[in-house]
C-alpha positions as CSV (number, residue, x, y, z in Angstrom):
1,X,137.5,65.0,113.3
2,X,137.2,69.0,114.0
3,X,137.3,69.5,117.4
4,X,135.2,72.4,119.1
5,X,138.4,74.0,120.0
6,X,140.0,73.7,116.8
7,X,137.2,76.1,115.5
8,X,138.2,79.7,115.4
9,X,136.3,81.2,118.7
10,X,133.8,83.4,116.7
11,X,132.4,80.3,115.2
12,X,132.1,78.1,117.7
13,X,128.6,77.7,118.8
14,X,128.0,79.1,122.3
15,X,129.9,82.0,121.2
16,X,128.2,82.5,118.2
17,X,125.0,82.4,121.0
18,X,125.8,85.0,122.8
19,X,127.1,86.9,120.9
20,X,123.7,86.9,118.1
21,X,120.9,85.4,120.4
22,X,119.8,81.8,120.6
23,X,117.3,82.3,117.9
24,X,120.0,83.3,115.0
25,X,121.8,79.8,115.8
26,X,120.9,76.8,113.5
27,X,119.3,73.4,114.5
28,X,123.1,71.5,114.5
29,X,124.5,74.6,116.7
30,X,121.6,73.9,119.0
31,X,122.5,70.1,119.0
32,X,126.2,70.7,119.6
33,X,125.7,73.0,122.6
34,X,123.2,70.3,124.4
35,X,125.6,67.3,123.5
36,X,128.4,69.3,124.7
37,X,131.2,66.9,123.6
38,X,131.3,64.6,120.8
39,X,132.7,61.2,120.6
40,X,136.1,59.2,119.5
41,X,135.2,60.1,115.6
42,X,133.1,63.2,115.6
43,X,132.9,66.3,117.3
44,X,130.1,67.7,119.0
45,X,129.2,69.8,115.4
46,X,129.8,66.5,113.6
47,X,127.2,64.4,115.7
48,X,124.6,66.6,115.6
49,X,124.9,66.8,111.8
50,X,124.7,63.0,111.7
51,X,121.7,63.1,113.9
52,X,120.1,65.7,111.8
53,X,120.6,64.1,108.5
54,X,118.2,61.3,109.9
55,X,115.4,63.5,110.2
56,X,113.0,64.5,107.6
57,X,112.8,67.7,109.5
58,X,113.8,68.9,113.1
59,X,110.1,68.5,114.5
60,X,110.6,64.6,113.7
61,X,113.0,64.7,116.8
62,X,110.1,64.4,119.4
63,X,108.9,60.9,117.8
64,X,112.7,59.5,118.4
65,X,112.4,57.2,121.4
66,X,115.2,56.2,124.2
67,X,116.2,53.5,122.4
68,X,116.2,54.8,118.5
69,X,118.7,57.1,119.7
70,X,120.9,55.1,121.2
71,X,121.1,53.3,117.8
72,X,122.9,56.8,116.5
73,X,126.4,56.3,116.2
74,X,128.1,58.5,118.7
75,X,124.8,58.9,120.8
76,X,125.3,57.4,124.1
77,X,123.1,57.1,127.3
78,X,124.0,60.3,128.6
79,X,123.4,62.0,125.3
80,X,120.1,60.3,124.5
81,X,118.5,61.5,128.3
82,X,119.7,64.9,127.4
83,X,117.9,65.2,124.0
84,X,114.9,63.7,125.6
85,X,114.7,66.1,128.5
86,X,114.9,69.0,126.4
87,X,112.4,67.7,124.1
88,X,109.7,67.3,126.9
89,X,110.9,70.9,128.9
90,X,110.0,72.2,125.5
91,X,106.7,70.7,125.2
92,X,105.9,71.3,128.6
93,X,106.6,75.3,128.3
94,X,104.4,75.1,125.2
95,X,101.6,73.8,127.8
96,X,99.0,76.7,128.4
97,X,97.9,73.7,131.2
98,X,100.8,72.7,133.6
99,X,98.9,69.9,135.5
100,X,95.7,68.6,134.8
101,X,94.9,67.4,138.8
102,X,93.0,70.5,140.6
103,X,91.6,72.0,137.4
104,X,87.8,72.3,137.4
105,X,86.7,71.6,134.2
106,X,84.1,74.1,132.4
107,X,85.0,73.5,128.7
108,X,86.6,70.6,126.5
109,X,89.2,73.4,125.3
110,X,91.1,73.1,129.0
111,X,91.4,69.6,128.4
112,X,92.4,70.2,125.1
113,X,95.6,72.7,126.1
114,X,96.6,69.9,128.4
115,X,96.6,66.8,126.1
116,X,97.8,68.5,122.7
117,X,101.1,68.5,122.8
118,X,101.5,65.1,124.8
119,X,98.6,63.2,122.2
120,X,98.7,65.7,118.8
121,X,101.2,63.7,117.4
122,X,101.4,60.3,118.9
123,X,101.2,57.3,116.2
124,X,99.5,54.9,118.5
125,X,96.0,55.5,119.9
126,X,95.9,56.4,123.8
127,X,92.8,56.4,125.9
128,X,92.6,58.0,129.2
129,X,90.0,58.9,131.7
130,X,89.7,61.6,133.9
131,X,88.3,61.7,137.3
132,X,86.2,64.6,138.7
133,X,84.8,65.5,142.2
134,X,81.8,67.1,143.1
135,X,82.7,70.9,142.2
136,X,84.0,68.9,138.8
137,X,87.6,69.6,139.8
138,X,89.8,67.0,138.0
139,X,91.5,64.8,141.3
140,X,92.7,61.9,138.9
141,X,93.7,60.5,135.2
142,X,94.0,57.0,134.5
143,X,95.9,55.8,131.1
144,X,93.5,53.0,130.2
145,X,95.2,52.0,127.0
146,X,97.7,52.1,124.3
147,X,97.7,51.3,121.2
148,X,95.6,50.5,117.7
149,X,92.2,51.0,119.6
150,X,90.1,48.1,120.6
151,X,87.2,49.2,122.8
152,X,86.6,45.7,123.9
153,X,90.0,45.9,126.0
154,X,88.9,49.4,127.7
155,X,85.4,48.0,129.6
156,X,83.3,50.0,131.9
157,X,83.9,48.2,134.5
158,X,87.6,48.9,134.9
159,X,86.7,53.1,134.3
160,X,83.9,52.8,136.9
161,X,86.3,50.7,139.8
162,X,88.5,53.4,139.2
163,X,86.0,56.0,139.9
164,X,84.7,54.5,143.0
165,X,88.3,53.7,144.8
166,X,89.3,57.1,143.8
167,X,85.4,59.0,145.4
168,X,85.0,60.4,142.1
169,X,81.3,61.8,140.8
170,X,81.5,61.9,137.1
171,X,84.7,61.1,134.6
172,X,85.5,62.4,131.0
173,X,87.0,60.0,128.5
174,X,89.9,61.2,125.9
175,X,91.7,59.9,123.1
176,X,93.5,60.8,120.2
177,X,93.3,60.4,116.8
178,X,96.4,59.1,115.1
179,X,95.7,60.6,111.7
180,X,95.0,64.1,112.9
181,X,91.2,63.8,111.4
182,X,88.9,64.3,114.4
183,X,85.6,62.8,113.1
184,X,84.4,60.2,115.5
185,X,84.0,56.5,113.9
186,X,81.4,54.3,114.9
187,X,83.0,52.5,117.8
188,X,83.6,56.0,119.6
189,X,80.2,56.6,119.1
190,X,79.4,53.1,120.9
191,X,81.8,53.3,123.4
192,X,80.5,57.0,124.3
193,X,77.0,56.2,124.3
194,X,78.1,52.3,126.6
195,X,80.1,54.7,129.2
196,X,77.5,57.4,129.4
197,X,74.4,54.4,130.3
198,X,76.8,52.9,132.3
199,X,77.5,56.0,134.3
200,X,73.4,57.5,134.3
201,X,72.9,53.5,135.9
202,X,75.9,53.8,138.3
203,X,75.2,57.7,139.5
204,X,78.6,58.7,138.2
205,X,78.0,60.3,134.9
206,X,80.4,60.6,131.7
207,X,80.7,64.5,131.2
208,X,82.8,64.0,127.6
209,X,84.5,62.4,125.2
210,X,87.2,64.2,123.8
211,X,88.6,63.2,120.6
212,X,92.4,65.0,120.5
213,X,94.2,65.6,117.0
214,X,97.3,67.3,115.7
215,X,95.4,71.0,115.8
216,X,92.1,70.8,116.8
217,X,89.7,68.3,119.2
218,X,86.1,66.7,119.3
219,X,83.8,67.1,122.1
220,X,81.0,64.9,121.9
221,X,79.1,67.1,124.5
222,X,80.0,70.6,122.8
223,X,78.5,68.9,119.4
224,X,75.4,67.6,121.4
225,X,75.9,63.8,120.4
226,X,75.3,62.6,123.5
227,X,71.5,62.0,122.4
228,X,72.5,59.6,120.0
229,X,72.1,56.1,120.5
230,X,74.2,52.9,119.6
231,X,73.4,51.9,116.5
């Protein structure tokens, strides 16, 4: 094992960063510096190589979880937080939205900014709604469910309870699209054309549906498919 020390100064990784700007350092230099130190058999250079080498590329790092990590020989708790908090800072400073609650909403786009980064690339299906008050200022969001999507387990009658404990007048619906492809299927049609009957009925009235993907969204309102009916 090479340890950082062992490396002659101009090449040691932090050194090499300040002395050519964070953006001429590689991916494993960047890996080194957050992990600091290494372990018992590999240096902090070494470890980020290993983590590296199980990646298809270095975007694939924001899928690992908590506990694939920890599976990483040489990646221990500490080191596994680490990785994860700099993941999210990073998606967080991509944000154009940094909170959602206290945002009036006026296009599907703002909601859109918000949920990209979070939903783009998520494998599983999530479904959230959003709670708006009378000047359609967003006071709430609700994570209704995770997972392959089955629109029998998100019912109107949990969305609407929420609404009323929380004094809300209307609510927008979002989820993403594992695949990336926007195109609504037939059960989003039904389940947007259920909520917005259910919320005409109840005086609370479903302002969207926003279908999120890996570069692009769906708004059923912006598209005008709120005319069409369940068939």
């Amino acid at each position: 094992m090479t340890k950082i020390k062992e490396i002659p100064l101009q090449e040691r990784p932090m050194e090499r960063l300040l002395q050519y700007g964070v953006e001429s350092i590689s991916n494993e230099e960047l890996l080194a510096i957050l992990f600091r130190t290494g372990s018992k058999k590999q240096s902090a250079k070494e470890l980020a190589t290993t983590v590296l080498s199980r990646l298809k590329q270095v975007s694939d790092l924001k899928e690992m979880s908590y506990e694939e990590l920890l599976k990483i020989e040489g990646i221990g708790k500490s080191k596994a937080m680490i990785l994860l908090s700099a993941i999210e800072l990073g998606k967080r400073i991509q944000r154009k939205v940094e909170i959602i609650q206290g945002k009036k909403f006026n296009q599907a786009g703002l909601i859109y900014e918000y949920y990209r980064h979070f939903l783009g690339d998520k494998k599983q299906e999530y479904v959230y709604c959003l709670y708006l008050d009378s000047k359609k200022k967003i006071i709430k969001e609700k994570l209704l469910y995770i997972g392959t999507i089955n629109y029998s387990m998100v019912h109107p009658r949990d969305i609407f309870k929420e609404a009323y404990l929380s004094c809300a007048t209307a609510i927008i619906c979002i989820h993403n699209h594992p695949t990336g492809d926007v195109t609504p299927s037939k059960e989003d049609y039904a389940m947007t054309y259920q909520l917005k009957q259910a919320g005409e009925l109840l005086g609370i009235p479903l302002l969207d549906h926003i279908i999120i993907g890996r570069n692009r969204y769906y708004s059923f309102f912006e598209n005008g498919d709120f005319e069409l009916r369940n068939e």
